[in-house]
PyMOL Python script that loads the backbone (N, CA, C, O; Angstrom):
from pymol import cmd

cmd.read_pdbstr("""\
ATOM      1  N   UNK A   1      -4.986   5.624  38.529  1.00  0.00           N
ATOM      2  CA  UNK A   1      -6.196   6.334  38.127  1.00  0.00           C
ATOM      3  C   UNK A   1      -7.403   5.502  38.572  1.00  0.00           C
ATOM      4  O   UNK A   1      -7.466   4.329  38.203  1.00  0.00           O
ATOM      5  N   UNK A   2      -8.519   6.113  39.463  1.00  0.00           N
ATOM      6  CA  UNK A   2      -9.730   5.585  39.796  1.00  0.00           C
ATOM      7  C   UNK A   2     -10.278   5.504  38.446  1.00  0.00           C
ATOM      8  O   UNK A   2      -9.921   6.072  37.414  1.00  0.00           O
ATOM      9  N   UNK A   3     -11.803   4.164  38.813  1.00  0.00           N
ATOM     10  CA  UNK A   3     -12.564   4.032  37.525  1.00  0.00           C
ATOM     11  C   UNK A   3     -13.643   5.617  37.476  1.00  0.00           C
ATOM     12  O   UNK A   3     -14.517   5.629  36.609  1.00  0.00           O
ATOM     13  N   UNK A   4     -13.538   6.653  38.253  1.00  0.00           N
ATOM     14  CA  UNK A   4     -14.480   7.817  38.505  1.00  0.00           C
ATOM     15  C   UNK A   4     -13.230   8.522  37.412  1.00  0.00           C
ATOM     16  O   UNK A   4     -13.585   8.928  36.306  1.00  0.00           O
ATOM     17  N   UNK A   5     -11.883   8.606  37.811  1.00  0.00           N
ATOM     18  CA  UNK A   5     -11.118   9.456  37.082  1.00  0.00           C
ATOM     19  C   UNK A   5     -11.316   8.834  35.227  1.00  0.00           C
ATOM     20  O   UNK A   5     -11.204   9.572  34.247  1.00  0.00           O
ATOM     21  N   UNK A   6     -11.618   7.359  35.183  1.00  0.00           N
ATOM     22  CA  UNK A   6     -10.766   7.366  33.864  1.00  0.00           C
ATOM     23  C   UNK A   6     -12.483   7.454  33.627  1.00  0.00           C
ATOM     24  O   UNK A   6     -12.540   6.853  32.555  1.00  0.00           O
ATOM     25  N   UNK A   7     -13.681   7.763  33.897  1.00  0.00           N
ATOM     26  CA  UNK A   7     -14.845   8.269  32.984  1.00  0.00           C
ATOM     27  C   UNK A   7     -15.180   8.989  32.874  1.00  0.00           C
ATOM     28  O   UNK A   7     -16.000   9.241  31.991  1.00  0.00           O
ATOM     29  N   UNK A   8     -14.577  10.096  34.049  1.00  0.00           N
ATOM     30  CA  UNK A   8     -14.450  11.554  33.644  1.00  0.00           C
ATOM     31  C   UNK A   8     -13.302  12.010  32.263  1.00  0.00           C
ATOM     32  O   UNK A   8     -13.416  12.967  31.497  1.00  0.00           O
ATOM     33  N   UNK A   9     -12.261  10.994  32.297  1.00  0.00           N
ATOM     34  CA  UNK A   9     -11.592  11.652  31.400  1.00  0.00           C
ATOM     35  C   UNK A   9     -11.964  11.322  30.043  1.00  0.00           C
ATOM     36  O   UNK A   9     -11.884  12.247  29.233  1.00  0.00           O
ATOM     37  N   UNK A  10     -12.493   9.790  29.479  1.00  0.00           N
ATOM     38  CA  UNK A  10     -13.473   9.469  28.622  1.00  0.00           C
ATOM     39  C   UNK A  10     -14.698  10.915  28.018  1.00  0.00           C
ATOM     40  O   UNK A  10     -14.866  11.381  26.891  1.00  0.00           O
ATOM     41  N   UNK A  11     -15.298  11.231  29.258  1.00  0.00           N
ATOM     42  CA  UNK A  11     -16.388  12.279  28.802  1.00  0.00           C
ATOM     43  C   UNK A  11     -15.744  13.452  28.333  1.00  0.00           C
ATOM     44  O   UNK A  11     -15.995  14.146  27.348  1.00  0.00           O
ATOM     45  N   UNK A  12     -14.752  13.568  29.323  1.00  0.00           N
ATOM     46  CA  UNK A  12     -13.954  14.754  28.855  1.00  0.00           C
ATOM     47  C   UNK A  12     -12.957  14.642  27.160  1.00  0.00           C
ATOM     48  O   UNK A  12     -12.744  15.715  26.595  1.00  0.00           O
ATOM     49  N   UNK A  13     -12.654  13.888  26.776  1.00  0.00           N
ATOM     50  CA  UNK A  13     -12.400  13.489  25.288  1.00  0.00           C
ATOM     51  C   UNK A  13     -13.418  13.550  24.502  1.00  0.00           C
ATOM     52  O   UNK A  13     -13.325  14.217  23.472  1.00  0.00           O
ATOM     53  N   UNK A  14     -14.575  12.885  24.809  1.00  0.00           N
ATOM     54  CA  UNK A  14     -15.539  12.630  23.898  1.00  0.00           C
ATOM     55  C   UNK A  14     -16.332  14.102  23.741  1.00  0.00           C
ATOM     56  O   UNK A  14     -16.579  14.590  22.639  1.00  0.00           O
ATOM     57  N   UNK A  15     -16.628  14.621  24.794  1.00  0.00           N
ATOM     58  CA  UNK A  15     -16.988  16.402  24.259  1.00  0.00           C
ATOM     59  C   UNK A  15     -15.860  16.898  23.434  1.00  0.00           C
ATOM     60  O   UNK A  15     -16.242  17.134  22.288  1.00  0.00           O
ATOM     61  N   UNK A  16     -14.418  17.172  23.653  1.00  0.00           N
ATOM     62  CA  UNK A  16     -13.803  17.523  22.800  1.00  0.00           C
ATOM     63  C   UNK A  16     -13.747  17.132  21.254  1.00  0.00           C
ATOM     64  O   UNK A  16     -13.821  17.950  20.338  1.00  0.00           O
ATOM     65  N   UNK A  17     -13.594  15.643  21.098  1.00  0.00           N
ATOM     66  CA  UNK A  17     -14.093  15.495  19.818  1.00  0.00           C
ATOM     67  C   UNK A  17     -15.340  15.746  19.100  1.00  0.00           C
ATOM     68  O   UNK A  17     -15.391  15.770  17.870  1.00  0.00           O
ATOM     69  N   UNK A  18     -16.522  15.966  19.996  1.00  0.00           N
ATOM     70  CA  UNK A  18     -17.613  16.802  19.011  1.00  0.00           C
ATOM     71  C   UNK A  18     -17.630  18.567  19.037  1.00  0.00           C
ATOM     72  O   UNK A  18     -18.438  19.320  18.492  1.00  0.00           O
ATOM     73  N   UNK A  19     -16.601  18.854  19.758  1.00  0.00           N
ATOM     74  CA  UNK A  19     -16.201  20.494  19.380  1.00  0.00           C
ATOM     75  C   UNK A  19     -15.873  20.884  18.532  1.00  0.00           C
ATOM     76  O   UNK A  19     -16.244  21.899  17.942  1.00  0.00           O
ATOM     77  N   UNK A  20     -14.531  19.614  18.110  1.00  0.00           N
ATOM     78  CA  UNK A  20     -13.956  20.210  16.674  1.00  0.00           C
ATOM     79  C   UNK A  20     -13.854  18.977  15.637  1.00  0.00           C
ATOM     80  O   UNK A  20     -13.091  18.011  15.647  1.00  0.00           O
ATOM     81  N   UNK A  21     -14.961  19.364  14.666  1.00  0.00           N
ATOM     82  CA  UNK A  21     -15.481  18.441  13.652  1.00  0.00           C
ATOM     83  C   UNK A  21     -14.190  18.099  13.108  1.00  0.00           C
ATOM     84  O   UNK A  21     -13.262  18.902  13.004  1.00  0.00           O
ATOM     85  N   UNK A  22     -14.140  16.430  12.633  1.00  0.00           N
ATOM     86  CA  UNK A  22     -13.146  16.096  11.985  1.00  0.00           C
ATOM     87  C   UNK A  22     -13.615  15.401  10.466  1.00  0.00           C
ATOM     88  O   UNK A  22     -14.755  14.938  10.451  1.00  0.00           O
ATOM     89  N   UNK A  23     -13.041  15.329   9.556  1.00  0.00           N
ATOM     90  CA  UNK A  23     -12.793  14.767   8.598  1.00  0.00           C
ATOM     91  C   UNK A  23     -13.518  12.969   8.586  1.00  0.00           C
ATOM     92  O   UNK A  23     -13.236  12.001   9.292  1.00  0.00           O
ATOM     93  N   UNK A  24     -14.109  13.065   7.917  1.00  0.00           N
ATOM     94  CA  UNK A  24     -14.332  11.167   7.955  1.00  0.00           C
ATOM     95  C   UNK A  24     -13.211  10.709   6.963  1.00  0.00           C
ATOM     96  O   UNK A  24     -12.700  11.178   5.946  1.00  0.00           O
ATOM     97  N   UNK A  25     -13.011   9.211   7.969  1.00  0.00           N
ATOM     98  CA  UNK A  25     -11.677   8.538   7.228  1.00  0.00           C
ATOM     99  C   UNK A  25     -12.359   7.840   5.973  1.00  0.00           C
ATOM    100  O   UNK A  25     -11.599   6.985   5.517  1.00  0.00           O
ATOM    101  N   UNK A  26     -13.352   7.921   5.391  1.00  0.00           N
ATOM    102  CA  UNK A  26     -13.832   7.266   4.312  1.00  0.00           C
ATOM    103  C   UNK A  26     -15.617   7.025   4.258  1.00  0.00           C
ATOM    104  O   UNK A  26     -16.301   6.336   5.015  1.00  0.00           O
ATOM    105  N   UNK A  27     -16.138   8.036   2.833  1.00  0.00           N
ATOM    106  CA  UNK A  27     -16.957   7.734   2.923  1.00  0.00           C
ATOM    107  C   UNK A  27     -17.715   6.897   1.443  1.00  0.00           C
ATOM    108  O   UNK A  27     -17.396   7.057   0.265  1.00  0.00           O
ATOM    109  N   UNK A  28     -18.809   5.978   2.027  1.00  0.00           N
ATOM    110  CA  UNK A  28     -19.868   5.038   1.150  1.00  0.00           C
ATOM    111  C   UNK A  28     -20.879   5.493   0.511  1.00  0.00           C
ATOM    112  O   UNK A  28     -21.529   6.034   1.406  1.00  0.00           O
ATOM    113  N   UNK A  29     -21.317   5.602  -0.232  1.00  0.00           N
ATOM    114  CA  UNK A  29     -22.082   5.833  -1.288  1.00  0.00           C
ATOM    115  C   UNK A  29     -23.177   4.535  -1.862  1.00  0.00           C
ATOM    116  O   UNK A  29     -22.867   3.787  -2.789  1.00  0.00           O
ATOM    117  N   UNK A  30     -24.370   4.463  -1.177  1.00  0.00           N
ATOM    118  CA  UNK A  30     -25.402   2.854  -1.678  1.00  0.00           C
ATOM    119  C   UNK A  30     -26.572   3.176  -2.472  1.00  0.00           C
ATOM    120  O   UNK A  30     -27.468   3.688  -1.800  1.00  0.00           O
ATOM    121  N   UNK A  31     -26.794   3.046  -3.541  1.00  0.00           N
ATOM    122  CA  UNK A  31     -28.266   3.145  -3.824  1.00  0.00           C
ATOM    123  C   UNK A  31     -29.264   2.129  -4.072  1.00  0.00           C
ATOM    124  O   UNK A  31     -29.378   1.549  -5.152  1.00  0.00           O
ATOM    125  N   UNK A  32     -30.136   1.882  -2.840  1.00  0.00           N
ATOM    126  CA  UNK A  32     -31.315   0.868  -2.844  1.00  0.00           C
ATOM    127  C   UNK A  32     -32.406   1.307  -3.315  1.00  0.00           C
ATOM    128  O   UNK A  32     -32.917   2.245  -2.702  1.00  0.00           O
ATOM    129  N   UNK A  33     -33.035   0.831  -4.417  1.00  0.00           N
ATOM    130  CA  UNK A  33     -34.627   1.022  -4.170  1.00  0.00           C
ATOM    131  C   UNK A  33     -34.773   2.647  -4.649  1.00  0.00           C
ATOM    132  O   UNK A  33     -35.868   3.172  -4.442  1.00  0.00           O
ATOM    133  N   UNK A  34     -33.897   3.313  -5.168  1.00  0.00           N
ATOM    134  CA  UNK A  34     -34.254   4.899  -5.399  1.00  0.00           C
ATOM    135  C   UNK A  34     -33.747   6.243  -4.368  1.00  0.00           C
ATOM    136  O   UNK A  34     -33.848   7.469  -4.413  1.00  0.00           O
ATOM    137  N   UNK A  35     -33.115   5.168  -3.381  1.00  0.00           N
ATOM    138  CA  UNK A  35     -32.832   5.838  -2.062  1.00  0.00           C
ATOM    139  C   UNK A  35     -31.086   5.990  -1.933  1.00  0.00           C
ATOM    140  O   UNK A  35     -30.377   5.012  -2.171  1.00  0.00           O
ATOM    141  N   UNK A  36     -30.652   6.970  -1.637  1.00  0.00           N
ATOM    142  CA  UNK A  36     -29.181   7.496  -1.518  1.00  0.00           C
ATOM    143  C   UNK A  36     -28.767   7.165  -0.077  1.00  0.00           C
ATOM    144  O   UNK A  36     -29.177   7.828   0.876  1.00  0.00           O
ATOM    145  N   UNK A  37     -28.150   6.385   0.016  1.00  0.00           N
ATOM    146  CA  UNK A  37     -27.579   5.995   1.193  1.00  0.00           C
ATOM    147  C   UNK A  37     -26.471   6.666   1.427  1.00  0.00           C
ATOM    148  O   UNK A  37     -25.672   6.429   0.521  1.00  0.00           O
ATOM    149  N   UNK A  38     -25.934   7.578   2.412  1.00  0.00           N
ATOM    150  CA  UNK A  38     -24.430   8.036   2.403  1.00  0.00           C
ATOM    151  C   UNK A  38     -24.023   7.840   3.764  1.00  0.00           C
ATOM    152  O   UNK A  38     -24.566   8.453   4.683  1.00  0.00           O
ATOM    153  N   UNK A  39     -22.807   6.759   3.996  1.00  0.00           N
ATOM    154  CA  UNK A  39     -22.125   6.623   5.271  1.00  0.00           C
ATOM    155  C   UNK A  39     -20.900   7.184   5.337  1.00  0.00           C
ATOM    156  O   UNK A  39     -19.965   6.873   4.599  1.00  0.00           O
ATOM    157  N   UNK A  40     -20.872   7.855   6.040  1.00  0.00           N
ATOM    158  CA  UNK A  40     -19.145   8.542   7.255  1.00  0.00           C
ATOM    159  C   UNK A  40     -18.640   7.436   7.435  1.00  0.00           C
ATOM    160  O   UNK A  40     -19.479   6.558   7.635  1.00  0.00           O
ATOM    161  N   UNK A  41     -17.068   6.945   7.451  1.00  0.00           N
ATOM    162  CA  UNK A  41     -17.012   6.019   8.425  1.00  0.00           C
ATOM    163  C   UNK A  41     -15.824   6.681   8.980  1.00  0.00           C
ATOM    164  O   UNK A  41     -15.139   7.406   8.259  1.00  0.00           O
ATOM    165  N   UNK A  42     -15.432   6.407  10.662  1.00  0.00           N
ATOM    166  CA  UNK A  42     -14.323   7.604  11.137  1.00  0.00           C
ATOM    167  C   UNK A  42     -13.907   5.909  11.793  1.00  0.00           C
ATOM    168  O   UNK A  42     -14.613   4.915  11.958  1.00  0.00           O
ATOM    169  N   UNK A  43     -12.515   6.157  12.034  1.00  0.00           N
ATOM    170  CA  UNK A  43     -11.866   5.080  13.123  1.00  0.00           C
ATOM    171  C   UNK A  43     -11.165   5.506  13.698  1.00  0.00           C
ATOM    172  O   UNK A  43     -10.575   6.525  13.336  1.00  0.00           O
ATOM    173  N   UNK A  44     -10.847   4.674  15.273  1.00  0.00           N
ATOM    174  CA  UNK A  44      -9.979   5.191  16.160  1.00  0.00           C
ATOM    175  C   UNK A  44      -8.642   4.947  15.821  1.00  0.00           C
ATOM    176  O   UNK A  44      -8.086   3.915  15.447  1.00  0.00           O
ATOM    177  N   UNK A  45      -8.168   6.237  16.044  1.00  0.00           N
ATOM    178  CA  UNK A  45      -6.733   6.187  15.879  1.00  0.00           C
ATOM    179  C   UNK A  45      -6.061   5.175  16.290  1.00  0.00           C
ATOM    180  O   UNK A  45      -5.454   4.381  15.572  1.00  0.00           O
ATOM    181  N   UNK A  46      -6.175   5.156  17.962  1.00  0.00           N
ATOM    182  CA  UNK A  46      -5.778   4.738  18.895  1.00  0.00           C
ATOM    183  C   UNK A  46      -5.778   2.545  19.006  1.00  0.00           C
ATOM    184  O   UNK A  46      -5.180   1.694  19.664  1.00  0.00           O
ATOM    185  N   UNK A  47      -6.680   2.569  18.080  1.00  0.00           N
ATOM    186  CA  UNK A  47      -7.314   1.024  17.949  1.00  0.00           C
ATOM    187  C   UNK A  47      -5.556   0.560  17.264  1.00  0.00           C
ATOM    188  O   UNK A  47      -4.690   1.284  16.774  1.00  0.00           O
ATOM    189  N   UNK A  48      -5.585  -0.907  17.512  1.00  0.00           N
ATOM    190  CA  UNK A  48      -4.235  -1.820  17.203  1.00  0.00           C
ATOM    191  C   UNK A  48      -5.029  -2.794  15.987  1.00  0.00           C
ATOM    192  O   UNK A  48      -4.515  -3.636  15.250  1.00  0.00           O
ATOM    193  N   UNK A  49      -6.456  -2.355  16.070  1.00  0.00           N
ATOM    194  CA  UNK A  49      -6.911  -3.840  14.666  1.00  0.00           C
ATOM    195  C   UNK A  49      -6.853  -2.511  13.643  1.00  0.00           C
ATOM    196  O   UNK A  49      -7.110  -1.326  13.854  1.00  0.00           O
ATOM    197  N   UNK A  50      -6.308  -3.373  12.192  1.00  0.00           N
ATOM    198  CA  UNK A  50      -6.343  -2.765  11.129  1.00  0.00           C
ATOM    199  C   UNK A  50      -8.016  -2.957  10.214  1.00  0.00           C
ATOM    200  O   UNK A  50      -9.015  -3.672  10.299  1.00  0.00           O
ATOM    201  N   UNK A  51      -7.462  -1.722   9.284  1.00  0.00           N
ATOM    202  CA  UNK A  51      -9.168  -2.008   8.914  1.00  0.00           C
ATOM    203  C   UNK A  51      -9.663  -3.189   8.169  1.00  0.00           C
ATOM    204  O   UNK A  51     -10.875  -3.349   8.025  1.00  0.00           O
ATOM    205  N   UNK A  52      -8.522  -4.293   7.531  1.00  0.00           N
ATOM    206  CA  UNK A  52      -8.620  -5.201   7.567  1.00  0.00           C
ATOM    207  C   UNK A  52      -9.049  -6.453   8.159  1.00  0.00           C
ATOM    208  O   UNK A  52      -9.720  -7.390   7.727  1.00  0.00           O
ATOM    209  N   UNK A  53      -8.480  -6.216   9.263  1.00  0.00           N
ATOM    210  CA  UNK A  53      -9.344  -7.219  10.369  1.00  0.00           C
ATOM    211  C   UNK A  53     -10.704  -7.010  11.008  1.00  0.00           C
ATOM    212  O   UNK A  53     -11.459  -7.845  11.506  1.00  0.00           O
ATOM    213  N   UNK A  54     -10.868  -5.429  10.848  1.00  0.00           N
ATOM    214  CA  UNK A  54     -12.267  -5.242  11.233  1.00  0.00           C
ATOM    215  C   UNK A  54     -13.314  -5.628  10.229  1.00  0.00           C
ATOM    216  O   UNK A  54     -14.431  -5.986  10.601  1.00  0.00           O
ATOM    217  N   UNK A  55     -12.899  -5.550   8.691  1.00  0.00           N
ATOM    218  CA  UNK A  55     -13.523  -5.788   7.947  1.00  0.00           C
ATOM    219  C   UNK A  55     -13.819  -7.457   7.227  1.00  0.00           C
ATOM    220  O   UNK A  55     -14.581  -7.901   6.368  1.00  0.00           O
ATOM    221  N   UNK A  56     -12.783  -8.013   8.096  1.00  0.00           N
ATOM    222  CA  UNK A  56     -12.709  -9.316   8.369  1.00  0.00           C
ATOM    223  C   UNK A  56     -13.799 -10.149   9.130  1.00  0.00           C
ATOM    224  O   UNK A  56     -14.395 -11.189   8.848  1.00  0.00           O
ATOM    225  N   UNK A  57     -13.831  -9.278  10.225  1.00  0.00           N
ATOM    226  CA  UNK A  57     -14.747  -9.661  10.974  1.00  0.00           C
ATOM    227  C   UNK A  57     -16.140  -9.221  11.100  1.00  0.00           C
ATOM    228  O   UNK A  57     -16.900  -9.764  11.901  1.00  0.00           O
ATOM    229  N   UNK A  58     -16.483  -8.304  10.374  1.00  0.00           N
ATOM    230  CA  UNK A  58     -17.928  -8.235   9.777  1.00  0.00           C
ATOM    231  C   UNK A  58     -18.336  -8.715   8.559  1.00  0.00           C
ATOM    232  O   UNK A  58     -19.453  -8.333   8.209  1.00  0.00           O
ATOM    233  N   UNK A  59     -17.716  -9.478   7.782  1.00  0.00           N
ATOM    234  CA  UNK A  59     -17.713 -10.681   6.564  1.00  0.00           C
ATOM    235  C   UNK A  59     -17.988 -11.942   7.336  1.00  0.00           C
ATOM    236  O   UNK A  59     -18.734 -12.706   6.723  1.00  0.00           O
ATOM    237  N   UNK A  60     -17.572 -12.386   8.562  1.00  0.00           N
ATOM    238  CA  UNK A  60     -17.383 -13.476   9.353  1.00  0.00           C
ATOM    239  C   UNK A  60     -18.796 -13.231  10.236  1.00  0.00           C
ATOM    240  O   UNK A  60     -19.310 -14.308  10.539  1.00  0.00           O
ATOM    241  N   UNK A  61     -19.113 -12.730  10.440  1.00  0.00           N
ATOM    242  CA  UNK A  61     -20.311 -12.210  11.474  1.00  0.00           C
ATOM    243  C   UNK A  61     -21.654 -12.409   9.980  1.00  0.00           C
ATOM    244  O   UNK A  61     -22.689 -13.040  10.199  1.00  0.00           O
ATOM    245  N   UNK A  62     -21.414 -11.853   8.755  1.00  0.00           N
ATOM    246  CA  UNK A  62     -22.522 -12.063   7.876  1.00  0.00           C
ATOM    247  C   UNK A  62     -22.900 -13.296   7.231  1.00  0.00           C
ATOM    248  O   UNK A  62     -23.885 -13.690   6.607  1.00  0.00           O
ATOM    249  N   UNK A  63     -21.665 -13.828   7.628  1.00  0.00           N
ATOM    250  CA  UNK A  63     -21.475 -15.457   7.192  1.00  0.00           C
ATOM    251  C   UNK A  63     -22.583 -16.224   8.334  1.00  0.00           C
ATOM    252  O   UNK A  63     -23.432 -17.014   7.921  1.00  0.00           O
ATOM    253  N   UNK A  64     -22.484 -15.964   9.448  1.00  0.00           N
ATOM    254  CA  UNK A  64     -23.204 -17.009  10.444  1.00  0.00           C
ATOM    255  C   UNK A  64     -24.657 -16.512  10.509  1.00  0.00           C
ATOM    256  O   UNK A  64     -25.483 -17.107  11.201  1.00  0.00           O
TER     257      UNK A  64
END
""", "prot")
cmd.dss("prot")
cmd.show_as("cartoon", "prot")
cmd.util.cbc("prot")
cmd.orient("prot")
């Protein structure tokens, strides 16, 4: 597969997933200051890090 084929097929996924709305895998609820914060959060299926390690590593990133 050329790098022209695999960003056509990228675009071509990524329109499909905003065709047909999906479900968020979990959502947040913050209230600052009087203000309702509400976050979606969706993850890739396809990803090999668990949400553990991702959440690992934005604890580690707030640390420095």
């Amino acid at each position: 597969m050329t790098e022209n084929e695999k960003e056509q097929s990228s675009e071509k996924q990524t329109k499909e997933e905003r065709d047909t709305p999906r479900k968020p895998d979990g959502i947040l609820t913050k209230k600052i200051n009087g203000k309702t914060f509400v976050t979606e959060i969706y993850f890739n299926k396809n990803s090999k890090d668990t949400f553990q390690d991702k959440l690992l590593k934005v604890v580690q990133s707030e640390q420095k």
